[in-house]
N, C-alpha and C positions, 0 to 999 in steps of 0.2 A: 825208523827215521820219520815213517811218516804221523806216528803218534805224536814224536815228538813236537811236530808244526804244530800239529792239531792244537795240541794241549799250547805252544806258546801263543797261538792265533788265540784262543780261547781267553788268556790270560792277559793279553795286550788288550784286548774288546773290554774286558770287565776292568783295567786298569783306567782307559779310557771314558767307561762308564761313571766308577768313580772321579775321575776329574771333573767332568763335567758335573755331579752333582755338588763336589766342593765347588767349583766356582760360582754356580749359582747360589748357595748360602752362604758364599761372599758376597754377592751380590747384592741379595738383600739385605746384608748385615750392614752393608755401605749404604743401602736407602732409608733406611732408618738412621744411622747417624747424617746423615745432610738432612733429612726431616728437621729433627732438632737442630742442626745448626742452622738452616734457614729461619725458623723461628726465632732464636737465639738472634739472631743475625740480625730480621725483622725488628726486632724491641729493641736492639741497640742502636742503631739509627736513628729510630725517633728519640730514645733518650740521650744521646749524644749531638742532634742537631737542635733539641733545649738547654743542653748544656753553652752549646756552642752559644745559642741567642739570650741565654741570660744574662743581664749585665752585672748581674751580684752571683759571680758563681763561687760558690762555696767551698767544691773541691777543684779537683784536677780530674781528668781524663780516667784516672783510675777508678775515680768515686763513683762515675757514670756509669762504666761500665758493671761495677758489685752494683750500682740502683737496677739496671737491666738485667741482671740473672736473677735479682733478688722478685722483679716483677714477673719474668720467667716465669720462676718456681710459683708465685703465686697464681698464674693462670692455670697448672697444675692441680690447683686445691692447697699448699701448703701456706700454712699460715706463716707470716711474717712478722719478728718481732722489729720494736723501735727502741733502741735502751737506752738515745736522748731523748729526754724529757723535761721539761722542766719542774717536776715533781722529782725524778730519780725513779720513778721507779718504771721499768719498762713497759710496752704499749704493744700490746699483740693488735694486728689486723689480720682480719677474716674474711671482710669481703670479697668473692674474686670475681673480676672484672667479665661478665660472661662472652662480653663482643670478644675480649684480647683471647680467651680461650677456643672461642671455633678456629682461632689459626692452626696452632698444633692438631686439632684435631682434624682438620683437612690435610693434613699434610700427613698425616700417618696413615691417614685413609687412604690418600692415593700408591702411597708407597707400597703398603701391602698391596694393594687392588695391583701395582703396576708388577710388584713380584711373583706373581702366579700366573702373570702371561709368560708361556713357551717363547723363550729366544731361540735363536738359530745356531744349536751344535749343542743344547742345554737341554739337559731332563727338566722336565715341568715338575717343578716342586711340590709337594704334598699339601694342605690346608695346614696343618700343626706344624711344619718345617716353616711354612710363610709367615705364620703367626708367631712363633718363638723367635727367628733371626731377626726380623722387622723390630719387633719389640725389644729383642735385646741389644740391637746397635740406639737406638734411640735414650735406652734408659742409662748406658754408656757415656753417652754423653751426658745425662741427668746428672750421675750421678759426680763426673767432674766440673759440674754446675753448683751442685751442693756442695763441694769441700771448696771451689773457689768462693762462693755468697757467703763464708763462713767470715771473713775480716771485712766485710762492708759496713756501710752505716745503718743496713736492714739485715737481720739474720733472720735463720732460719731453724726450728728445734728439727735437730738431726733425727732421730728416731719419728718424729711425726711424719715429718717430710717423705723417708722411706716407704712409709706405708702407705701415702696418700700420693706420690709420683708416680708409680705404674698404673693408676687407673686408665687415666689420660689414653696412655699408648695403648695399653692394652684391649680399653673395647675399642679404640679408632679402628685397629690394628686387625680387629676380629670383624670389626662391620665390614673393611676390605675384603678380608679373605669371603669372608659369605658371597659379598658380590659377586668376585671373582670364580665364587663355585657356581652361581647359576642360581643364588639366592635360595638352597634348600628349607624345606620348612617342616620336614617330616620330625626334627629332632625335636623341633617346636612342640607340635603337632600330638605326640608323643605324651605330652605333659600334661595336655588340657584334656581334662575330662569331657567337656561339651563337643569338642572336635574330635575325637578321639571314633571312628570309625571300625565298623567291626572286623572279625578275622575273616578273610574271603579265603583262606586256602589254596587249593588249585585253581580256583576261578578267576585266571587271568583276566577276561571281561568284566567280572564286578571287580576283584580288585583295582584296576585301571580306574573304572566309574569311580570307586567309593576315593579313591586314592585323589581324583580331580575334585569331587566334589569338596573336600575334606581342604584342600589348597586354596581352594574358591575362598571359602568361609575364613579362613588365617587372611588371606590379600583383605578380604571387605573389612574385618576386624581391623588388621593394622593403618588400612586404610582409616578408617573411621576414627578410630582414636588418634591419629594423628589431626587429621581434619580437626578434630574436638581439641585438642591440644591448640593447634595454631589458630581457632575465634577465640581461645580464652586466652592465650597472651596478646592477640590483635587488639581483644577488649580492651587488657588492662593498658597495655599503649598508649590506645584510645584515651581511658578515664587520664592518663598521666599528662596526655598534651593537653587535652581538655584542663586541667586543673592546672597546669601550666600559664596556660594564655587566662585562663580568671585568674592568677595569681601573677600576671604580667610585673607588675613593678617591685616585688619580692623580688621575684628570681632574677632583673637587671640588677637591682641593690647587691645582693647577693653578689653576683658575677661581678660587677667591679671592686665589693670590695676585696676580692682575693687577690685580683694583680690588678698592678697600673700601667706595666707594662705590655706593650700590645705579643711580646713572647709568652709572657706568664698568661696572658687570654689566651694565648692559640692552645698554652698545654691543660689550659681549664677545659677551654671548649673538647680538646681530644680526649680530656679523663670523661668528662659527660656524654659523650657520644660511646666512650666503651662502657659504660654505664648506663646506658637507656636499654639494653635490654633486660637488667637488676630490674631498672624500675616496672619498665614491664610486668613481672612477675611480680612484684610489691604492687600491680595496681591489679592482677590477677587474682593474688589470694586477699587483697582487699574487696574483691565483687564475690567473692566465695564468703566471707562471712571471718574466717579466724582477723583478719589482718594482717597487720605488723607490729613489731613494737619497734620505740623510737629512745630505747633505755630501758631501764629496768622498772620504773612505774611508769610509764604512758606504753600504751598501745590505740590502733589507729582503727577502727572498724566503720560501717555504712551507718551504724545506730547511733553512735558516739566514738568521740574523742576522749579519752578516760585519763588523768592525772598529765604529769606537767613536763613536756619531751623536750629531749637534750635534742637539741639542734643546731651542729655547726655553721654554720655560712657555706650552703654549697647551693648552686641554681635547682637541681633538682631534689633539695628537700623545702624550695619553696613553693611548692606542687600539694606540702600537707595540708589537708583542712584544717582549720580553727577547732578551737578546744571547745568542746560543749557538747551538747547531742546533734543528733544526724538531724536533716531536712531533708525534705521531696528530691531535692537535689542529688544529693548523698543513696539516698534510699534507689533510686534508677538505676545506680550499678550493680541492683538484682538481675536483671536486661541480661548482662553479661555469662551468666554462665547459664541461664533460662535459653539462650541462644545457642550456647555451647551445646548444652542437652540435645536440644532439635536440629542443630546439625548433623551428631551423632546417628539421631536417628532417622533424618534422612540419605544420608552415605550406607547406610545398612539396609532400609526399606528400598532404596534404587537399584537395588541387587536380588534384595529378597523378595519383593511383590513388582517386578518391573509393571507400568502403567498399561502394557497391551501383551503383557504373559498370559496364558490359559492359567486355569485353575491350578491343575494338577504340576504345572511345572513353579508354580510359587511355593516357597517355606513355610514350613506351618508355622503355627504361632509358637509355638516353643521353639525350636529352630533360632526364628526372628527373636523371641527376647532374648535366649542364651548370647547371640553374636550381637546384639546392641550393650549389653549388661558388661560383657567380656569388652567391647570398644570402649564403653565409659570407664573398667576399671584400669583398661592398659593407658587413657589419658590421665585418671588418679595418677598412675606410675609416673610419667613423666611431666606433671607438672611437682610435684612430691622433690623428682630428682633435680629441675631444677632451681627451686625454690628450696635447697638443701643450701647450694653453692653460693645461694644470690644474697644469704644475710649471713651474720656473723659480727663479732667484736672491731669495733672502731677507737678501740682501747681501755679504760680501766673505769672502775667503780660505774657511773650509770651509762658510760657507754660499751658495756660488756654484752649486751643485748643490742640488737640491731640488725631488723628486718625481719621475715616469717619465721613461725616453725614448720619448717618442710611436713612434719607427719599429720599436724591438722591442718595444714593446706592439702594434704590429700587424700584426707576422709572426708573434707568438703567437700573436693572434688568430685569423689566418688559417690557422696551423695545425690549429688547434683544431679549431673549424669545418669546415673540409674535410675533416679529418682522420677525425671523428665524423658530421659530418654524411650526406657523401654515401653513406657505406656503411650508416648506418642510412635514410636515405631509400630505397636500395636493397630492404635487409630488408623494410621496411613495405609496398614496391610488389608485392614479390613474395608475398607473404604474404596480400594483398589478393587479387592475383590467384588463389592459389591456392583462397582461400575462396572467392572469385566462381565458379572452376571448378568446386570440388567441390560448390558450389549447383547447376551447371548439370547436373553427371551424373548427381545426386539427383533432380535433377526428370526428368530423360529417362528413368531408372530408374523413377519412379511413375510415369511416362506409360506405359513399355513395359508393369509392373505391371498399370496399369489395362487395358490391352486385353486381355492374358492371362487378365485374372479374367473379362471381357466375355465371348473366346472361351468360356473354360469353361463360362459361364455359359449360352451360346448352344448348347454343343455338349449340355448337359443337357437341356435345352429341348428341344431335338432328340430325345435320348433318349426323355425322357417320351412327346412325340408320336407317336413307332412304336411304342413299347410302346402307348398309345394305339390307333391303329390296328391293333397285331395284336391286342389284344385284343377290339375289334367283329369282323374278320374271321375269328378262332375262334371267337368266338358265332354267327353268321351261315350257318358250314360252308362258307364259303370257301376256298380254295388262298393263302395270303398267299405264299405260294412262287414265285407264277409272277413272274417280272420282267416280263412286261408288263402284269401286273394291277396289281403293287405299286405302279408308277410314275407310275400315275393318283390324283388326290384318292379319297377315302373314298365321297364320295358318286356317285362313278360305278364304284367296286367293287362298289354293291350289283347284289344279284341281278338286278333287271331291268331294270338298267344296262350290264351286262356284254354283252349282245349288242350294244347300241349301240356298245361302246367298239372289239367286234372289229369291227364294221362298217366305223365308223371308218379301222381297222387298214388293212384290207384293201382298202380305198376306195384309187383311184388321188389322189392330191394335184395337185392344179395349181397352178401358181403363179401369181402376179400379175400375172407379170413377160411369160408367152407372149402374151398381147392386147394389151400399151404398146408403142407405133411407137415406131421407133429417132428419136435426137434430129436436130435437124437437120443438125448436123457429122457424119453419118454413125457414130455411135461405141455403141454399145451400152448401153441405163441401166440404171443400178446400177439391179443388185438390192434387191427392198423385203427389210426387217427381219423379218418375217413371210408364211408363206407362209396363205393364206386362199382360201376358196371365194369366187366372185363374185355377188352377189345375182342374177343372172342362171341363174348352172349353178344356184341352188337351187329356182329354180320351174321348171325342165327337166323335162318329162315324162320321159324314161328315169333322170335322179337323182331323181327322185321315186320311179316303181317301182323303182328300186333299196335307196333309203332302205328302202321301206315291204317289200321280200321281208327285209331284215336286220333289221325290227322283228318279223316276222312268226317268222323262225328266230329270235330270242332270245327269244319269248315258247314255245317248243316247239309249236307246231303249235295256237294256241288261240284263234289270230285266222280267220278264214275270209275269202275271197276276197267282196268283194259285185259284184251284175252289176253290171253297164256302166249307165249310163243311156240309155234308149231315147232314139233321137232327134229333135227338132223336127220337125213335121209341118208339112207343106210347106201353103202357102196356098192356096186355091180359087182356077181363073181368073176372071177378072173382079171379083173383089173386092178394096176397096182394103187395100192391104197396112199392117196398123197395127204399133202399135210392135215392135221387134223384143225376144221377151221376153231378159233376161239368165241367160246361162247358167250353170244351178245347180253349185255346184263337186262335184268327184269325192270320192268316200269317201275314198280314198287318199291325194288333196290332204288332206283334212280334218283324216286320223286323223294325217298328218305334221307337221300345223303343230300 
């Protein structure tokens, strides 16, 4: 009976176990479809509240909505065909709008990030369980996004679509879950040969060490390359407003002539604002050197403006230079990624040579160029990716081209960057180290300074003292000459101290060391540190009258001998013998102590 419990207690626990993980990747399956429907949600509002303020609208409520998934899908990456024309024949668009795109992609981010936090009664979900349910509720809804945009007035080639719609979700989805893990980097880590740190084995303490230090170098790297990513799209920003305001009354002409209506302005102004980050990136790999092209014979570089560019009426393609060759002007947007480079390599050199590090704890220079080299090519990467998205077809014969080639904007990139970067990382590192050094001589310099000044100081000290002393012992009428007077303190140079000191002199010395028994391993003990009289030899009758004949010779003859004391008179017989009196001490003892 009682196995019985056991086993249904057992059974109940793990049925429970699994509910709880069902629910949670219900959970998530449901955060990913409201991702997408918020976004979804988001585009259709604004294109329904243009609808609403058009006074010439076109369709019905229906049309709006196919416009909004059809734009959707193209912040996605999928291209959108147009197949009224007034040619007939249809009009693919490729541009995608990259401002409208960070929506989705915040919104998946958070989902997953928000799915791998423990709720309460809920197994914590795995990384691969967060990342697959996130993704697959959101794509869910893609994908009945794609069969409704199918009878709009923009479609969409179903088989492209497919393959270019899980991007979106899928790395948002995976940058969540990393967060969420605590941002590991070893998997990283793993691949890069320069980072790649050795086998420590059992060596828990180095493994740890090499294991931090190896994280350090991935953070400064992605660091840096980001950093170098964001001055080289700030640049091209930069050149775009800049080329903007010199091209002030283009881009007004422009802007009115699209709409007259103050609705048709406000959806201009909103297409051009989700559009200034494109330009961005068109004024990015225009300072990099490929350019853009503006059709299929014009392209747009710092050197020149080369053949004859289709350009519609929009505010910011009146931002293009004039057709001819480059000026000073033109030529300055080298600045731009010359900036890039040395930011790169100052975000790597702030880490690797910091300004008041020791020697030994800065990166050698190989170290330092590998992770500056590595930051300029992971910014190639990402301006490459997205200057992929930011051009493409604005429809048929010469507007089939339009915008960068993503892959030689990011061997520009790459150039650039390494090109700049690692040699000025180098400068900085050594330059650091130089001032660190010449800190450290400076100071060993005042250190050796300050004992020099000590000695002098000591050796004057000195000075004063003997002149000091010879001058008591020529007031005195002393010999300051003799070296073995000198050698004595002051206070036993005086006069009638000096017989003591030859006594002294001339006194045989004993050591400590003739009365200590040898040890017991038969070996002879060290010698004491000082050689010294033993309280014994001092109260010795013959070093007694010897002390006291060399007190007697350094007073010159002015002590006198006193008699002997007579001695103890012997006791009567028969009488009891009382105490024994104690014996008075000797003059000689006396006058010695």
């Amino acid at each position: 009976m009682t196995q019985v419990s056991e086993r249904s207690t057992t059974l109940s626990s793990a049925s429970a176990a699994e509910r709880g993980r069902a629910a949670a990747l219900t959970a998530a399956f449901l955060r990913g479809a409201l991702a997408a429907g918020l976004g979804l949600g988001s585009l259709a509002v604004l294109v329904i509240a243009a609808w609403i303020s058009s006074p010439y609208p076109d369709s019905g409520a229906g049309g709006a909505l196919h416009i909004a998934a059809a734009l959707w899908l193209l912040a996605h990456g999928a291209e959108l065909v147009r197949p009224d024309t007034l040619s007939g024949v249809p009009a693919p668009i490729g541009v995608v709008p990259l401002l409208v795109v960070a929506l989705p992609v915040w919104l998946v981010y958070r989902s997953s990030r928000d799915a791998l936090e423990p709720d309460a009664g809920r197994p914590q979900l795995t990384a691969l369980g967060g990342l697959c349910t996130v993704a697959g509720g959101y794509l869910l809804v893609g994908a009945a996004v794609v069969v409704y945009a199918r009878g709009g007035p923009l479609t969409t080639d179903t088989l492209g679509t497919a393959l270019r719609l899980p991007v979106v979700p899928v790395l948002s989805a995976a940058a969540g879950v990393w967060v969420a893990s605590g941002r590991p980097l070893r998997p990283l880590l793993d691949r890069l040969p320069g980072l790649r740190g050795p086998d420590t084995g059992d060596a828990e303490g180095a493994g740890a060490a090499v294991a931090a230090g190896r994280r350090r170098r991935a953070v400064v790297v992605m660091r840096s390359a980001t950093a170098g990513a964001a001055v080289l799209l700030g640049g091209g920003l930069v050149l775009v407003v800049g080329s903007l305001v010199w091209h002030a009354d283009a881009a007004q002409e422009s802007f009115l002539q699209l709409a007259a209506a103050w609705s048709g302005r406000v959806a201009v102004l909103l297409l051009s604002l989700a559009l200034l980050p494109n330009a961005a990136v068109w004024g990015a790999s225009y300072a990099l050197g490929p350019g853009f092209a503006l059709g299929t014979s014009a392209t747009v570089t710092p050197l020149a403006v080369t053949g004859p560019a289709a350009l519609p009426p929009f505010p910011l393609l009146a931002a293009v230079p004039a057709e001819g060759p480059g000026m000073a002007v033109t030529w300055a947007a080298g600045a731009v990624p010359l900036l890039t480079g040395l930011t790169i390599a100052w975000f790597t050199v702030r880490v690797a040579a910091p300004p008041y590090a020791e020697r030994d704890e800065a990166w050698s220079a190989r170290e330092t160029a590998l992770a500056t080299a590595l930051a300029g090519a992971g910014c190639a990467v990402l301006t490459a990716a997205l200057a992929a998205p930011a051009g493409g077809p604005l429809g048929t014969a010469r507007l089939v081209e339009f915008g960068p080639v993503w892959w030689l904007t990011g061997v520009a990139a790459l150039a650039w960057t390494v090109g700049i970067g690692v040699p000025a990382a180098l400068l900085v590192r050594a330059w650091r180290l130089r001032e660190r050094r010449g800190t450290d001589e400076q100071g060993e310099a005042d250190e050796v300074g300050d004992v020099t000044e000590a000695g002098k100081t000591d050796e004057v000290s000195e000075t004063k003292e003997v002149d000091e002393v010879k001058e008591v012992d020529d007031g005195s009428g002393t010999d300051s000459a003799d070296p073995d007077t000198a050698k004595h303190p002051w206070w036993r140079r005086l006069p009638w101290r000096r017989g003591e000191a030859a006594a002294e002199k001339d006194a045989p010395v004993e050591s400590a060391n003739e009365d200590v028994p040898p040890t017991l391993d038969g070996t002879e003990p060290a010698e004491a540190p000082y050689d010294f009289l033993p309280m014994d030899d001092w109260h010795d009758r013959d070093t007694q009258e010897a002390r006291w004949a060399a007190i007697k010779q350094a007073s010159g003859g002015l002590m006198t001998d006193f008699p002997p004391a007579p001695p103890a008179p012997e006791p009567e017989s028969g009488a009891q013998p009382g105490p024994k009196p104690e014996p008075k001490p000797e003059p000689e003892a006396k006058a010695a102590d």
